[in-house]
NUSEKE-47010 format. One line per field, with one value per atom (N, C-alpha, C): residue in one letter; atom name; z, x, y. Coordinates in nm, 2 decimals. Example, Ala and Ser with C-alpha at 12.3 -4.5 7.8 and 13.67 -1.06 7.14 Angstrom:
<sites>
torro [a:a:a:s:s:s] $
sedo [N:CA:C:N:CA:C] $
zz [0.78:0.78:0.78:0.71:0.71:0.79] $
xx [1.32:1.23:1.32:1.28:1.37:1.29] $
yy [-0.57:-0.45:-0.33:-0.22:-0.11:0.00] $
</sites>
This chain:
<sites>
torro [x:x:x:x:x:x:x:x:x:x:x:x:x:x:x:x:x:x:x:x:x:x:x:x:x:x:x:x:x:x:x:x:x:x:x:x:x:x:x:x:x:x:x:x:x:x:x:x:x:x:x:x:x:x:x:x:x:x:x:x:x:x:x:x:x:x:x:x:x:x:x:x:x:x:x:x:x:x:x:x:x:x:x:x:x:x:x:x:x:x:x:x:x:x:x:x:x:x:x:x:x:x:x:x:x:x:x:x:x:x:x:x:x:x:x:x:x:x:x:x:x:x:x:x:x:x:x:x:x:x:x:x:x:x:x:x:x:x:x:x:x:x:x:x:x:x:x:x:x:x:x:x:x:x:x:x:x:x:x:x:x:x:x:x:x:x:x:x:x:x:x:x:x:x:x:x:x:x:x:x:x:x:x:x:x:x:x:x:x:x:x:x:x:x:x:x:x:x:x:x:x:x:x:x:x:x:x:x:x:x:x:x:x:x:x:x:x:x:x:x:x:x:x:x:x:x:x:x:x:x:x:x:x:x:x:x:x:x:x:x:x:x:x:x:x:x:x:x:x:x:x:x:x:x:x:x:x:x:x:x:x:x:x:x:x:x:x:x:x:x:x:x:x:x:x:x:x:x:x:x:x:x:x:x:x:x:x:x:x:x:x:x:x:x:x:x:x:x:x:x:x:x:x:x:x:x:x:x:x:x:x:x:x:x:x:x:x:x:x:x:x:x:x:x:x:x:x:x:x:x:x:x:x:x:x:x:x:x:x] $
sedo [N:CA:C:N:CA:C:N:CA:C:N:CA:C:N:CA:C:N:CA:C:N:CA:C:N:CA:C:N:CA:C:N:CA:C:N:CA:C:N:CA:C:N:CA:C:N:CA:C:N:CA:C:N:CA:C:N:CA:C:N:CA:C:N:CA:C:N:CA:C:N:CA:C:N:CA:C:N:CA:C:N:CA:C:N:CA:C:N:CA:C:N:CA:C:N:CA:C:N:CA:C:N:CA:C:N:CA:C:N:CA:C:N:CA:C:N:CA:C:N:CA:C:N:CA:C:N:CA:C:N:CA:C:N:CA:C:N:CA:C:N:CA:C:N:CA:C:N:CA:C:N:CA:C:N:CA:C:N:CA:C:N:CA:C:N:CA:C:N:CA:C:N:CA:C:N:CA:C:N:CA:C:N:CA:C:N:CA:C:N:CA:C:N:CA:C:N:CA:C:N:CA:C:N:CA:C:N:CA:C:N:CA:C:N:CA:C:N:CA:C:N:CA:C:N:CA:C:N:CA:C:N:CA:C:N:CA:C:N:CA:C:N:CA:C:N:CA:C:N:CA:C:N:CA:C:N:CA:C:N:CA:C:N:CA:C:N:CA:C:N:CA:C:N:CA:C:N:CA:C:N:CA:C:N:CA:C:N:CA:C:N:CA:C:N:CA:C:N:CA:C:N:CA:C:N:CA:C:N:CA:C:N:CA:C:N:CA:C:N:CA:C:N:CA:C:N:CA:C:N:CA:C:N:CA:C:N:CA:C:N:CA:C:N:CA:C:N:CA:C:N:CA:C:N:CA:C:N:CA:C:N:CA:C:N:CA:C:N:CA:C:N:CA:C:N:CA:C:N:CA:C:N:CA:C:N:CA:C:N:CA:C:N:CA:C] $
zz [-0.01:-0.01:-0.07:0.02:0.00:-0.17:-0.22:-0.36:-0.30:-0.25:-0.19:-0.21:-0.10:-0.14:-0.25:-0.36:-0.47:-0.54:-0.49:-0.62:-0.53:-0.40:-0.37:-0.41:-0.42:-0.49:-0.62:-0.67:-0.84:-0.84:-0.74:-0.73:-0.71:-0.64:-0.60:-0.69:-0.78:-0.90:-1.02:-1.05:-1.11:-1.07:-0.95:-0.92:-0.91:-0.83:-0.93:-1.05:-1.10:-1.31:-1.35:-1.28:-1.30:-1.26:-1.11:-1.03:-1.13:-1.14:-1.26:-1.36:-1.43:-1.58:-1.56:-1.46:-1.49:-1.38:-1.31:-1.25:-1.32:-1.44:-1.54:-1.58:-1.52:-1.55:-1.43:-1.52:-1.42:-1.41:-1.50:-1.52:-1.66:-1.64:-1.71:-1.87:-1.89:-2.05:-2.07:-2.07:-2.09:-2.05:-1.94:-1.94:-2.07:-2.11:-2.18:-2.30:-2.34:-2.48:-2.49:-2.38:-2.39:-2.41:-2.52:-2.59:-2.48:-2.51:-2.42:-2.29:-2.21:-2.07:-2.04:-2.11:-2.04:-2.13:-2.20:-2.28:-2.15:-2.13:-2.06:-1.90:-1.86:-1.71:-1.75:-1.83:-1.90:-1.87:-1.91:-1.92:-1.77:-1.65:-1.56:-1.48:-1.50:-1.41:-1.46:-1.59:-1.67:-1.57:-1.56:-1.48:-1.36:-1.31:-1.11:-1.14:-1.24:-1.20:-1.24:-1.37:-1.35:-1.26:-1.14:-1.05:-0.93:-0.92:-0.83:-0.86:-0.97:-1.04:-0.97:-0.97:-0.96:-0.80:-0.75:-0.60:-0.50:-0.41:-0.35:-0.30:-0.34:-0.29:-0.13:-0.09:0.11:0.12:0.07:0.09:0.10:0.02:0.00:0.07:0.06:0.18:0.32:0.31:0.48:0.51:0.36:0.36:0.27:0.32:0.24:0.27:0.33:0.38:0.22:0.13:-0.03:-0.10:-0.19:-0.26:-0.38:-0.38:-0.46:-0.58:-0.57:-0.64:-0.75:-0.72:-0.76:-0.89:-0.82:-0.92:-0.99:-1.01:-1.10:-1.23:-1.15:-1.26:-1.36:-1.29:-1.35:-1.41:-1.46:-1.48:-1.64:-1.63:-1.73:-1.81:-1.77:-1.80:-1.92:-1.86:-1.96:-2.08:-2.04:-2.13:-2.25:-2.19:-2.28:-2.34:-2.30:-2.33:-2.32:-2.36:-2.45:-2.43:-2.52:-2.60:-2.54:-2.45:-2.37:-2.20:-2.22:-2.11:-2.08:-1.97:-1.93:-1.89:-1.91:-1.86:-1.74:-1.72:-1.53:-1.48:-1.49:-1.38:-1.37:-1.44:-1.46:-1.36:-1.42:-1.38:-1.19:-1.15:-1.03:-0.92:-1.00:-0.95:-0.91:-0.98:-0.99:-0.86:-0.88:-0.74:-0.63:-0.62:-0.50:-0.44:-0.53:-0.48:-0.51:-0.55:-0.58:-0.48:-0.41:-0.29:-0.18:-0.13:-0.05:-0.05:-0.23:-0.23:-0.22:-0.25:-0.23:-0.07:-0.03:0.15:0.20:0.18:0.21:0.21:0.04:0.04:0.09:0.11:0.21:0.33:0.38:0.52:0.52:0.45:0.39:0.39:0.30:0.30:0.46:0.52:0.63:0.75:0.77:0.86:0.77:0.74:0.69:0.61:0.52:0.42:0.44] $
xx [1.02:0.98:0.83:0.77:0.60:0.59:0.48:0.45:0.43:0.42:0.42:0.49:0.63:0.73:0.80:0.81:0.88:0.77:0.66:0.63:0.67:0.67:0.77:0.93:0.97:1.10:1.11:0.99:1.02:0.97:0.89:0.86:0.99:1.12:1.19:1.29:1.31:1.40:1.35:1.23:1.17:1.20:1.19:1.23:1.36:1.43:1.58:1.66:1.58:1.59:1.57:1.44:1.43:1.52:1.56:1.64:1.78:1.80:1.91:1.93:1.81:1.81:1.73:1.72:1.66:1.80:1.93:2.05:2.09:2.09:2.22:2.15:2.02:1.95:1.93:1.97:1.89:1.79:1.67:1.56:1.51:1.35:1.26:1.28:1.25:1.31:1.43:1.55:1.67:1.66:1.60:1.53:1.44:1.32:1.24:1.37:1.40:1.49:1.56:1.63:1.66:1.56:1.56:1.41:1.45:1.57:1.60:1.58:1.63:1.63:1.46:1.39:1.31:1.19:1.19:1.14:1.13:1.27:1.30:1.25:1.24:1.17:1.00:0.96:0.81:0.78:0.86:0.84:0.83:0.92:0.91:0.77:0.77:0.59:0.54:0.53:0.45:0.42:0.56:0.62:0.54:0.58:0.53:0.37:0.30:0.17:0.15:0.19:0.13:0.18:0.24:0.30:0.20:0.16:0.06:-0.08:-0.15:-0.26:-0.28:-0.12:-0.16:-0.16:-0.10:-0.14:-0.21:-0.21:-0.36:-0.40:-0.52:-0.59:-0.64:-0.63:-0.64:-0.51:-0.38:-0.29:-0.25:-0.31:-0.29:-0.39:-0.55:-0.64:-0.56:-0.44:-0.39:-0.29:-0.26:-0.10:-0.17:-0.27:-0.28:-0.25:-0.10:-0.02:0.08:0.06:0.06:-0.04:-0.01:-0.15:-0.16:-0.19:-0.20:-0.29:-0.38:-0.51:-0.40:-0.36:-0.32:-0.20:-0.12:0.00:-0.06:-0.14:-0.16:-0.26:-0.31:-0.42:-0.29:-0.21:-0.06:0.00:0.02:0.02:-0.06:-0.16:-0.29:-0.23:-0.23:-0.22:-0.11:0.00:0.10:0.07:0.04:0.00:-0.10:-0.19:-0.27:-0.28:-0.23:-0.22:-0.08:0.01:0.17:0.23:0.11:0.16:0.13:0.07:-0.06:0.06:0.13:0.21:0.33:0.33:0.39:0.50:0.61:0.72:0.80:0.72:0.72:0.68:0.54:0.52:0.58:0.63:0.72:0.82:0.90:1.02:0.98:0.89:0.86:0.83:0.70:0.73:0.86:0.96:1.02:1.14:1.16:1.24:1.17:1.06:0.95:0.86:0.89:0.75:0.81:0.88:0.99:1.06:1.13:1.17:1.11:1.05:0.93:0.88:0.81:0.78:0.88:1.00:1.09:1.16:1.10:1.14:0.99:0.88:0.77:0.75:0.82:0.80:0.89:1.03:1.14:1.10:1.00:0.98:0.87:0.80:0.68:0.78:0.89:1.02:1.03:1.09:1.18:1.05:0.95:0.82:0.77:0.86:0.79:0.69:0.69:0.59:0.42] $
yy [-2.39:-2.25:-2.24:-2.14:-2.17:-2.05:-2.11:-2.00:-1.87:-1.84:-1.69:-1.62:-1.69:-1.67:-1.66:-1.75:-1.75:-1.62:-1.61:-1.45:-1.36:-1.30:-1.19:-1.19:-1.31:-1.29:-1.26:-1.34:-1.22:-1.15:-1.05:-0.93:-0.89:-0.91:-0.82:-0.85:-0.96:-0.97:-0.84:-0.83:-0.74:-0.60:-0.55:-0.42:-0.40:-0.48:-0.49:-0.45:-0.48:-0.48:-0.35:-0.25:-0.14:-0.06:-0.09:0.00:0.03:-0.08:-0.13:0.00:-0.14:-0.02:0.16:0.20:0.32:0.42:0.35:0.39:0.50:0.48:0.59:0.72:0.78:0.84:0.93:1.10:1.18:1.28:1.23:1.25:1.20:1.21:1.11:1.12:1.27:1.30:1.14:1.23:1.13:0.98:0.89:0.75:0.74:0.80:0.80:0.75:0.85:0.88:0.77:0.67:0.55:0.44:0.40:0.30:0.20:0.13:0.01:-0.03:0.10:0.10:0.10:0.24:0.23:0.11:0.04:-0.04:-0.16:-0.19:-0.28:-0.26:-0.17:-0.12:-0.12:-0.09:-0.12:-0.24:-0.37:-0.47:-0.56:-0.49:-0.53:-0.50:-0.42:-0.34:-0.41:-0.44:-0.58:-0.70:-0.73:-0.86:-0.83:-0.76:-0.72:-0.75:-0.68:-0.68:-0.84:-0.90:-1.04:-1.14:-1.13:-1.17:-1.18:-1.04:-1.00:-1.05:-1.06:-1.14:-1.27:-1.34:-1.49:-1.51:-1.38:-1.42:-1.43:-1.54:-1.56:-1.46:-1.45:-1.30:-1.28:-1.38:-1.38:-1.35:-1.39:-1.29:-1.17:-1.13:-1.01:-0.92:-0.99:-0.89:-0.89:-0.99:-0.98:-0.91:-0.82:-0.72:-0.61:-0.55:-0.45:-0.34:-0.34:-0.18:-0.21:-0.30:-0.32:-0.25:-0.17:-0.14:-0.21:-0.35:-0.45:-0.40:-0.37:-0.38:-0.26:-0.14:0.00:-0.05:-0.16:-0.19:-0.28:-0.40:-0.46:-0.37:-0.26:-0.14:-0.07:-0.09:0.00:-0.12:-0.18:-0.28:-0.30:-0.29:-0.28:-0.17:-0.01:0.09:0.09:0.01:0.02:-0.10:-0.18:-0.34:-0.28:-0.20:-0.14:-0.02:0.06:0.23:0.26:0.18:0.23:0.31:0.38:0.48:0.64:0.60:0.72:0.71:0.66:0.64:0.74:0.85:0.92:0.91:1.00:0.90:0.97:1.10:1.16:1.10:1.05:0.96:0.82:0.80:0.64:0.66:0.79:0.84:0.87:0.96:0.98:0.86:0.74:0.61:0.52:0.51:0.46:0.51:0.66:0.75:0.73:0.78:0.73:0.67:0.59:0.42:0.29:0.29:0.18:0.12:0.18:0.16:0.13:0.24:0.21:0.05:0.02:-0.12:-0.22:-0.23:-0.32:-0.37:-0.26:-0.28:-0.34:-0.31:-0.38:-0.52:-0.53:-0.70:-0.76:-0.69:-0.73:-0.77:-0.66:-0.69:-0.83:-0.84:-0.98:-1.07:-1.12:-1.23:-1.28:-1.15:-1.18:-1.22:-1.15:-1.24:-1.38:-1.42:-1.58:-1.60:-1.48:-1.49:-1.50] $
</sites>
């Protein structure tokens, strides 16, 4: 299996984890209020963006129906500004761009990477 590959798979082991941990929730307040869950979903977008860092960058200029550049800045955002971290927009990411991304890189897997 080419490294490509093995980083969209832990891209999609990572959004897994969130989908997971952010399940029992029906809305951001109450995720928020869970340190754990959403501590632990923090940690993944961590994961996803340094994932995406190490990936070859002609890759990615050749799949940019990804908005590579956007998630590893999101990425940053949380690594560095914590505490300045919204947890609507976590919450809204996570219901509406989450998915979206996980079928993307699904569909990147299944064309051979």
């Amino acid at each position: 299996m080419s490294k490509t590959a093995l980083n969209l798979k832990e891209l999609l082991v990572a959004i897994e984890k969130i989908k997971r941990y952010s399940a029992d929730f029906q809305n951001a307040d109450d995720f928020y209020h869970d340190q754990k869950s959403f501590d632990a979903s923090m940690m993944q977008f961590v994961v996803i963006g340094e994932v995406i860092s190490r990936m070859d960058s002609h890759y990615k200029e050749a799949h940019p129906e990804i908005p590579w550049q956007k998630i590893k800045d999101f990425r940053n955002i949380i690594a560095h500004d914590y505490f300045g971290i919204d947890a609507e927009e976590i919450w809204g990411i996570i219901q509406q761009r989450l998915l979206p991304l996980e079928n993307e890189i699904r569909d990147l897997l299944l064309a051979g990477s």
